[in-house]
N, C-alpha and C positions, 0 to 999 in steps of 0.2 A: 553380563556386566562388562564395560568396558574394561582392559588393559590400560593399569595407570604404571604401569616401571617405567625404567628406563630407554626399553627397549619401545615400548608405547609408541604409534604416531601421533605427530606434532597435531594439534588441535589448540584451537581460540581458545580463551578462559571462560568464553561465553555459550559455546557449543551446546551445553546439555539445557541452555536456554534459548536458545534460535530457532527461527523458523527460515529458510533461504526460501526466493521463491523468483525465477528470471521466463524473460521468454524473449522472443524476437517477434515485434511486429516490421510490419513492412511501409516502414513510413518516417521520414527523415527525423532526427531527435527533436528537432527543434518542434517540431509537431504533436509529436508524444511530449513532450514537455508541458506546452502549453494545455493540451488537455488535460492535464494535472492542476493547472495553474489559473485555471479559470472554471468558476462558478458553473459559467453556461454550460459547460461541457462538463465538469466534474459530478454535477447532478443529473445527467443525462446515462453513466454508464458506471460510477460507483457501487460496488457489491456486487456477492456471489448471486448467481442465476435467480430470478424472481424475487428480486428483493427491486425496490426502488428507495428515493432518497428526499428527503425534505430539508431542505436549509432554512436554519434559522437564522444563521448569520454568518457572513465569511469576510474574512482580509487576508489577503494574499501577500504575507508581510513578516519577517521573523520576526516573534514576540506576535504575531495575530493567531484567529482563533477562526476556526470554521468550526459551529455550533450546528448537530443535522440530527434529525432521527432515519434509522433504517427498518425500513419495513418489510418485515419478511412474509412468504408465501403464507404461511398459516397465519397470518394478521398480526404477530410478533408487532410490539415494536422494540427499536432496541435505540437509545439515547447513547450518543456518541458527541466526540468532542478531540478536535485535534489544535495543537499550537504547532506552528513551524518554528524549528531552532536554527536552522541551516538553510539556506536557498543559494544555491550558485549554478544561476540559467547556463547553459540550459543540462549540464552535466549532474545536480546531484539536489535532491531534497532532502533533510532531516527533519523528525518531526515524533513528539511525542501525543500517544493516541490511546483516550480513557474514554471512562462513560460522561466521565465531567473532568474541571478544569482540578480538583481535591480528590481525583480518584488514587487512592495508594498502590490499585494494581495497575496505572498506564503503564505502558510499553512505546518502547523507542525502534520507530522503523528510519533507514536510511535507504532511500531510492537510488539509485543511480543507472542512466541513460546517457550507452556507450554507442557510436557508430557504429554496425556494422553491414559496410558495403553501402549500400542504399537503404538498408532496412537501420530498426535501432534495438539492440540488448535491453531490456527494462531489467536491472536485479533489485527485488523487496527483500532486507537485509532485516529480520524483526527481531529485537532482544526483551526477553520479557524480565522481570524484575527476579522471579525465582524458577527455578524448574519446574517445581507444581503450578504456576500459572500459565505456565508453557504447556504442559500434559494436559491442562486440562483447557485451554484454548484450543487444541490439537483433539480430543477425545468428545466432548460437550458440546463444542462451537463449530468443528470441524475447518478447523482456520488454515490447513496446508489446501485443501480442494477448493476453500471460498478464497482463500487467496489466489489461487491459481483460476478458477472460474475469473475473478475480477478481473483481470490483467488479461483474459481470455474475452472478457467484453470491454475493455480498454482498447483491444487491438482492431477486433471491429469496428468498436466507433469510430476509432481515430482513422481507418481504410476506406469504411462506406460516408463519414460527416466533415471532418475536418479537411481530409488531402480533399476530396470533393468541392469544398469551398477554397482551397487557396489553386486549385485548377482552374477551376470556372473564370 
């Protein structure tokens, strides 16, 4: 159990509900941005490993709604539903992310894409509503590795499809 005195280290109020999740691709922000920010590319590399993505509907808009199923390896599917609360291009996304638009367990992720050097920081900042939807996102869903798989095919795409298109 953690140390809660005095003596404790400082920690967020949110900690035993978070998931951090960052990496470094190699491709200017403004790039990794957009492949967030657009359809074409966000259903091309969204989710962990052998999952693919179906849009039902998107706006790339605070107060919009991208509406998708995810389809997982074993033929899963899994209904998903994100609104954007925050959009400030090209440094930071917020955005709460349920099974639908009335789901009680969504969760609030904040992106943000930092410079660095040439390459760009992605950190996925996720708070989930109680600790027990966290443990079991984390235990059931395995959402630190599918997080970190996504953001691991995030970096691909946007290295082998997107800088390839604004080179060309």
């Amino acid at each position: 159990m953690a140390e809660t005195g005095r003596d404790a280290p400082a920690q967020s109020a949110t900690a035993d509900r978070e998931i951090v999740i960052s990496r470094v691709i190699s491709a200017p922000r403004e790039l990794v941005f957009e492949a967030f920010t657009e359809v074409r590319h966000l259903s091309r590399w969204w989710g962990p490993e052998g999952f693919t993505t179906t849009t039902r509907a998107f706006e790339f808009r605070v107060g919009g709604e991208w509406d998708f199923v995810m389809h997982g390896r074993d033929g899963t599917d899994y209904q998903e539903w994100i609104t954007w609360t925050e959009i400030a291009p090209p440094e930071r996304i917020a955005l709460l992310h349920g099974e639908s638009r009335d789901d009680p367990n969504a969760f609030e992720s904040v992106l943000t894409f930092a410079p660095d050097g040439a390459a760009t920081r992605i950190e996925m900042r996720t708070v989930f509503p109680t600790k027990e939807l966290r443990d079991e996102a984390v235990e059931k869903y395995h959402a630190i590795e599918g997080g970190q798989q996504t953001l691991s095919n995030l970096a691909a795409y946007v290295t082998e499809n997107v800088q390839k298109g604004v080179e060309d």
